[in-house]
C-alpha positions as CSV (number, residue, x, y, z in Angstrom):
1,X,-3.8,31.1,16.5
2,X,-5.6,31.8,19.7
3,X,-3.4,33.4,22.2
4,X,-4.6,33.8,26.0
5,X,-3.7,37.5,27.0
6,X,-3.2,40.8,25.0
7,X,-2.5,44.4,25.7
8,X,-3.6,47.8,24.0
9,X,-0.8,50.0,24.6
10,X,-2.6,53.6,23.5
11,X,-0.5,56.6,22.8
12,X,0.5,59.8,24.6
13,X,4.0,61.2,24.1
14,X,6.3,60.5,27.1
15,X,2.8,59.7,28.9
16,X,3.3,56.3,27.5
17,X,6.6,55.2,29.4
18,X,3.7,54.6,32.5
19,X,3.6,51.4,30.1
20,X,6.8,50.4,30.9
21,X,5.1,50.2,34.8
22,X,2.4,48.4,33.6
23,X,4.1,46.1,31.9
24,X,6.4,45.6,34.9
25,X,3.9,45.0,37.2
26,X,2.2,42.9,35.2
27,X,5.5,40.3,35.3
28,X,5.8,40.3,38.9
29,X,2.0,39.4,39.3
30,X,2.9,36.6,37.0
31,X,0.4,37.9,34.5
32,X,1.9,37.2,30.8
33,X,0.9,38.9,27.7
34,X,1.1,36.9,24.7
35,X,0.0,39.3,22.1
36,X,0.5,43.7,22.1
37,X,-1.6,46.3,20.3
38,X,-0.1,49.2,20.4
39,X,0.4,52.7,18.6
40,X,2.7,55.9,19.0
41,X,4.5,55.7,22.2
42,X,3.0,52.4,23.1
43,X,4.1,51.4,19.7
44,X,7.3,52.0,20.9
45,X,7.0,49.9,24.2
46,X,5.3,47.6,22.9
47,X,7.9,46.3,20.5
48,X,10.4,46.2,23.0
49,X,8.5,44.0,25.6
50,X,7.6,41.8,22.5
51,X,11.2,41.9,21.7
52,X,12.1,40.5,25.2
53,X,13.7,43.6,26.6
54,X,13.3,44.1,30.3
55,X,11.4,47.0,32.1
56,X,14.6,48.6,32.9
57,X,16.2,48.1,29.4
58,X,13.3,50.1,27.6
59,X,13.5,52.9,30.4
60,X,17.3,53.1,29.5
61,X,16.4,53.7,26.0
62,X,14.3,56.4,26.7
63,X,16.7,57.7,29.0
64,X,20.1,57.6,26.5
65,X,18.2,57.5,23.0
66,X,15.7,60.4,23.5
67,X,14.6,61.6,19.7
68,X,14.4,65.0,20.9
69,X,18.1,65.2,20.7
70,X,19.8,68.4,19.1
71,X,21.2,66.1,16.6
72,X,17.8,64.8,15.5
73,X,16.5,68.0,14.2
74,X,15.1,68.3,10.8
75,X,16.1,70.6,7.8
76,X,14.3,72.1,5.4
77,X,11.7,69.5,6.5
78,X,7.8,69.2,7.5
79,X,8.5,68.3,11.2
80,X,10.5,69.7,13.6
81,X,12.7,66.1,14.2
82,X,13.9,64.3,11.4
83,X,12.4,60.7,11.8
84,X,15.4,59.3,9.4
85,X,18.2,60.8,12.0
86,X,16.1,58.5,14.8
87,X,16.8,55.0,13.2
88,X,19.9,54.2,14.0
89,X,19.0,54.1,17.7
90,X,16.3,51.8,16.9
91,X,18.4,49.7,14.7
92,X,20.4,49.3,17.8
93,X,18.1,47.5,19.8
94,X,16.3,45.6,17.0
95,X,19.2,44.5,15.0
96,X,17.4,41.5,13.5
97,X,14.5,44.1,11.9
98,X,11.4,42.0,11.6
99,X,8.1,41.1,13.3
100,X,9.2,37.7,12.5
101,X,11.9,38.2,15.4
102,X,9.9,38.5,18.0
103,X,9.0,36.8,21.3
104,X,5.7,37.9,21.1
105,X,2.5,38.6,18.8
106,X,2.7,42.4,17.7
107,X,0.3,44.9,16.0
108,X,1.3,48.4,15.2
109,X,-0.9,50.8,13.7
110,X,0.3,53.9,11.5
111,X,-1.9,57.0,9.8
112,X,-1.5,56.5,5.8
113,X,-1.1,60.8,5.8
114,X,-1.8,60.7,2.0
115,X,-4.5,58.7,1.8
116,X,-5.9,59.2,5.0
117,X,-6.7,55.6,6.4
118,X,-5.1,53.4,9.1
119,X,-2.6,50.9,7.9
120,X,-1.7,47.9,10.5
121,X,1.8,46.2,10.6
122,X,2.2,42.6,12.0
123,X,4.9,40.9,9.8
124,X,8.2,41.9,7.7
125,X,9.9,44.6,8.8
126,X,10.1,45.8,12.3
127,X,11.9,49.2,12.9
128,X,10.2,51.8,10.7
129,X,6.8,50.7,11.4
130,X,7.5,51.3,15.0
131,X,8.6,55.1,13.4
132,X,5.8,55.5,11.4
133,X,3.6,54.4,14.0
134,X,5.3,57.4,16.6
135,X,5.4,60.2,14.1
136,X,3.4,62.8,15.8
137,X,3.1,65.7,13.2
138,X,4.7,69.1,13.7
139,X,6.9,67.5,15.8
140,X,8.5,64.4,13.4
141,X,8.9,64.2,9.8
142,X,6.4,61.6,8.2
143,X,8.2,58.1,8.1
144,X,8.3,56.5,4.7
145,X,7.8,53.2,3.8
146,X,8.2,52.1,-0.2
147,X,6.1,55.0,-1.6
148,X,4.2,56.0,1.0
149,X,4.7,58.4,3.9
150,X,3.0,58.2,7.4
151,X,2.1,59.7,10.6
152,X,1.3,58.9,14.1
153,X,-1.6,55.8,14.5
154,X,-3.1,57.9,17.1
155,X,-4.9,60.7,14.7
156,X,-7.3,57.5,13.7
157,X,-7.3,55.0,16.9
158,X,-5.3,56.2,19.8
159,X,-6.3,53.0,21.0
160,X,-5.7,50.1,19.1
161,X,-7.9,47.2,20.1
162,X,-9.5,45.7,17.0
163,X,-6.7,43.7,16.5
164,X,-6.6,41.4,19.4
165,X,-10.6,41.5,19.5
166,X,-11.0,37.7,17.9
167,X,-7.1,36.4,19.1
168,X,-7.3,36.8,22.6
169,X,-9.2,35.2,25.7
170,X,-8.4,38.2,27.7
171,X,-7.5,41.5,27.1
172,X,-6.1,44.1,28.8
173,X,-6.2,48.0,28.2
174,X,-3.6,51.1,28.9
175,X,-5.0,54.2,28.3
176,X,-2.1,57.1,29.4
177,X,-4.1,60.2,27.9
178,X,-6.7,60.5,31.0
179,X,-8.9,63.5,29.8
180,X,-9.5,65.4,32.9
181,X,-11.3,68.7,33.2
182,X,-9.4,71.9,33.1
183,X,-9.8,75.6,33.2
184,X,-9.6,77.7,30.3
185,X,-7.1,80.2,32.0
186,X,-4.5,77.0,31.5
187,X,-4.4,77.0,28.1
188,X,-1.8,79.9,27.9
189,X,0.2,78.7,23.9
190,X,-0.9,77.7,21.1
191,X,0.6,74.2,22.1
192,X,-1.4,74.2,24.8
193,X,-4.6,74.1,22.9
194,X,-3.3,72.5,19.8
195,X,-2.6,69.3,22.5
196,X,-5.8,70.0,24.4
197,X,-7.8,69.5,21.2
198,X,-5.3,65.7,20.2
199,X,-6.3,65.0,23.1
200,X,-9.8,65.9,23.5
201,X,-10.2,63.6,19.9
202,X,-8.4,60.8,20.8
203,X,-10.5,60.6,23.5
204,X,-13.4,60.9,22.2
205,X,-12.8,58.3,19.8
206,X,-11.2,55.6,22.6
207,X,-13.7,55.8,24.6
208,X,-16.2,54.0,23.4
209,X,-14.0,51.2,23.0
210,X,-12.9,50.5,26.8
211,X,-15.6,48.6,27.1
212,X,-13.9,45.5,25.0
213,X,-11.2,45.2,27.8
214,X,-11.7,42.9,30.5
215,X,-9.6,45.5,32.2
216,X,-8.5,49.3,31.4
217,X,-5.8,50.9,33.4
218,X,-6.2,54.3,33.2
219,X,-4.2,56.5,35.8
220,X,-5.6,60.2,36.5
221,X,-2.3,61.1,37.8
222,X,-0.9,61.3,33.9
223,X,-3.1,64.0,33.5
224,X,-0.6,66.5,35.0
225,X,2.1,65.6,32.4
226,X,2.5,66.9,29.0
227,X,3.0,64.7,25.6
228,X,6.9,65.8,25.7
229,X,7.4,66.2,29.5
230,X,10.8,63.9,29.2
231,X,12.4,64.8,32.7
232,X,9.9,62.8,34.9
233,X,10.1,59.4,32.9
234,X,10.7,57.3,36.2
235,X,7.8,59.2,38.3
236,X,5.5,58.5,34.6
237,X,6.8,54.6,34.9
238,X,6.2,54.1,38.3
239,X,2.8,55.6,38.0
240,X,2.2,52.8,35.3
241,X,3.6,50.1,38.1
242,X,1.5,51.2,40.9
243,X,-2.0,51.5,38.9
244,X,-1.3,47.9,37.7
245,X,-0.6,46.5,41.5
246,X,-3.8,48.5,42.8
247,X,-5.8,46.0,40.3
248,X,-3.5,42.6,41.0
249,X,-6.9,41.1,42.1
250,X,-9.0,42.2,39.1
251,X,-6.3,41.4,36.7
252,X,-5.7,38.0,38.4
253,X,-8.9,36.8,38.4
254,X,-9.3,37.7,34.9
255,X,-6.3,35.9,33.9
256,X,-7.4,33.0,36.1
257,X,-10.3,32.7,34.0
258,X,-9.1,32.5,30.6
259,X,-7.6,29.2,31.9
260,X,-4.9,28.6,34.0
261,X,-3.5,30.2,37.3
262,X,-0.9,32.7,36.8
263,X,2.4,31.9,36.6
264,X,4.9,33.0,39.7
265,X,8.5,34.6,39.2
């Protein structure tokens, strides 16, 4: 099935709730998306816009079901949240549990840890997928799914866009982990450097792929945020909202072009 617009929703810790913006902006220019890529974080918002959830429902979920709860800690664990403790919440809002389910075309990608290769999901089960697909190491415990445990799909493509590459007319890109240059005397913990260096690789990996959107939205502003920065999340989504209404022209006229004027609200 050819579908006419889809979205690569990259990772970036609480970077990625600028896709919630995005993704609200993107409705009131009347642009639909048909079809999300996405991975970590935009794993995350990504399968609640395909699930049908509102801009202001997701935020909410980040706002009342944060996994960096108290209660979410792990024990006697290789993480420092316990991924199993998290599923609930998630069970919450995707009662029904499969791709199947959903309003709209999904692709979630997830780091096989043992064997080392990307794994994507885009049928059966919905909700540890999305898990797997958000388990940054040293932070979460690996999700596991029959016999096999993984990690966050950002470690091998941070941004996801192979899958919509033959499916859809026009793509779109979100990119929340702007590398920007810093100076060394900022790196002052050993969690500054070890995020530095994710984030240094991701990039260097995504890059060369931005090319295959007919538009990447890439805010500089995120820069200034960290991967678990959680107290800013409506300044982060409306960063997300304004970058997309800065390129309604660009984005129009793309959409215009696959076929078809957008459609109003």
């Amino acid at each position: 099935m050819q579908y006419k617009t889809g979205i690569v929703l990259s990772g970036g810790g609480a970077r990625g709730i600028a896709h919630i913006g995005v993704l609200k902006g993107l409705r009131e220019l009347g642009v639909e998306v048909d079809c999300v890529s996405g991975t970590s974080s935009g794993a995350i918002v990504g399968a609640f816009y395909a699930a049908g959830y509102s801009a202001e429902e997701t935020l909410e979920f980040f706002r009342t079901e944060s996994p960096f709860r108290l209660a979410n800690f792990a024990l006697g664990k290789p993480g420092f949240i316990d991924t199993e403790k998290v599923l609930e919440s998630f069970y919450r809002y995707f009662p029904r549990d499969s791709f199947e389910a959903l309003e709209r075309r999904l692709f979630l990608t997830a780091t096989d840890i043992a064997e080392g290769r990307l794994e994507i999901f885009t049928s059966g089960p919905l909700v540890k997928p999305i898990l797997a697909s958000s388990s940054l190491p040293l932070v979460f415990t690996p999700t596991q799914i029959g016999d096999r445990w993984f990690c966050d799909g950002g470690i091998i493509n941070n941004f996801p866009v192979e899958p919509l590459a033959s499916l859809c007319d026009v793509i779109l890109g979100v990119y929340v982990s702007p590398l920007l240059a810093i100076d060394a005397s900022e790196l002052k913990s050993s969690l500054d450097v070890t995020q530095r260096a994710f984030e240094v690789g991701m990039h260097s990996v995504s890059r060369p792929k931005f090319h295959r959107c007919d538009v990447l939205i890439c805010p500089p502003e995120l820069g200034q945020y960290r991967i678990f920065e959680t107290k800013d999340l409506d300044e982060i989504c409306d960063i997300g909202y304004r970058a997309v209404l800065s390129r309604a022209d660009e984005i129009q006229e793309v959409s215009r072009a696959a076929g078809g004027e957008p459609t109003s609200r």
